[in-house]
C-alpha positions in Angstrom: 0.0 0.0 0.0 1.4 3.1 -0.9 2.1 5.7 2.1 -1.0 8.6 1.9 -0.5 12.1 1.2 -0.9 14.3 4.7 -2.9 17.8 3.8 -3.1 20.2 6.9 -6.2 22.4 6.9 -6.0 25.8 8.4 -8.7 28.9 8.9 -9.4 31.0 6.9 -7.5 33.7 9.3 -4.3 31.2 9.7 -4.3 30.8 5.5 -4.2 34.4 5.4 -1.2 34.6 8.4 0.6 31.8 6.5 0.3 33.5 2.9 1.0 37.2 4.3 4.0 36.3 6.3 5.3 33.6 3.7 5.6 30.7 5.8 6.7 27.2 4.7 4.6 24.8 6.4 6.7 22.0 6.9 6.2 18.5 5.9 5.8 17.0 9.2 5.0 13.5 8.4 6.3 13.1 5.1 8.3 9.8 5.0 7.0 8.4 8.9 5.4 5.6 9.1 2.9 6.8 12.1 0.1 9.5 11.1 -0.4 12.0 13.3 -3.3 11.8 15.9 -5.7 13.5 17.2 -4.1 15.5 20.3 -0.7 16.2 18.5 0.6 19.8 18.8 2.8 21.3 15.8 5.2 24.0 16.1 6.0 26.7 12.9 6.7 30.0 12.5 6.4 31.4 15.9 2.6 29.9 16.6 1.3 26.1 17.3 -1.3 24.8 16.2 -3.3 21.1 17.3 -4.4 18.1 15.5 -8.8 18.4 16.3 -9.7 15.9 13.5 -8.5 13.4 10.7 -10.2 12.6 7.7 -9.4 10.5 5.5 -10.9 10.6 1.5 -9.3 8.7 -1.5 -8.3 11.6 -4.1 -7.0 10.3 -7.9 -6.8 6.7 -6.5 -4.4 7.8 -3.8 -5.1 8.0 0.0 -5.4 11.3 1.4 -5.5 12.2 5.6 -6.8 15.7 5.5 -5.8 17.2 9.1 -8.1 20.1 10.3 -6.2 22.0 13.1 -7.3 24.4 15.8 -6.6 28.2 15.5 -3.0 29.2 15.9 -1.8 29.9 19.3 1.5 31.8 20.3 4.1 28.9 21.5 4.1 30.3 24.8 0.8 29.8 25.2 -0.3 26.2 27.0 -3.1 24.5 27.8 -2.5 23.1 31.1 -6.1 23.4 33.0 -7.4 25.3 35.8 -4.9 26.1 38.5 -7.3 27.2 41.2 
């Protein structure tokens, strides 16, 4: 089976950020053998952004795993709960 293509989907506002500021998006997964999950965080250009759901189509007879992401979040910024 051949390895499927990995297609991160932004918002509208984070398409805009990553077009105006002319930011590679990185190929995170491109030759790993584990797809990303649910849950996993990614890290580029000064903002992170996290894995909220997978889909997965069939596109031209290949396998595609579109991943929608949350909006971008400064990488200082962390989700750690309620302290009080």
């Amino acid at each position: 089976m051949s390895q499927p293509q990995i297609q991160l989907v932004f918002s509208s506002d984070d398409q805009a950020w990553i077009r105006r500021e002319q930011i590679a998006v990185p190929k995170f997964w491109q030759d790993h053998a584990v797809a990303p999950l649910v849950g996993d965080v990614l890290r580029f250009g000064g903002r992170q952004f996290v894995i909220e759901a997978r889909v997965w189509e069939h596109e031209a007879g290949q396998p595609l795993l579109r991943l929608f992401v949350s909006n971008a979040r400064a990488e200082s910024d962390t989700s750690l709960g309620s302290l009080a």
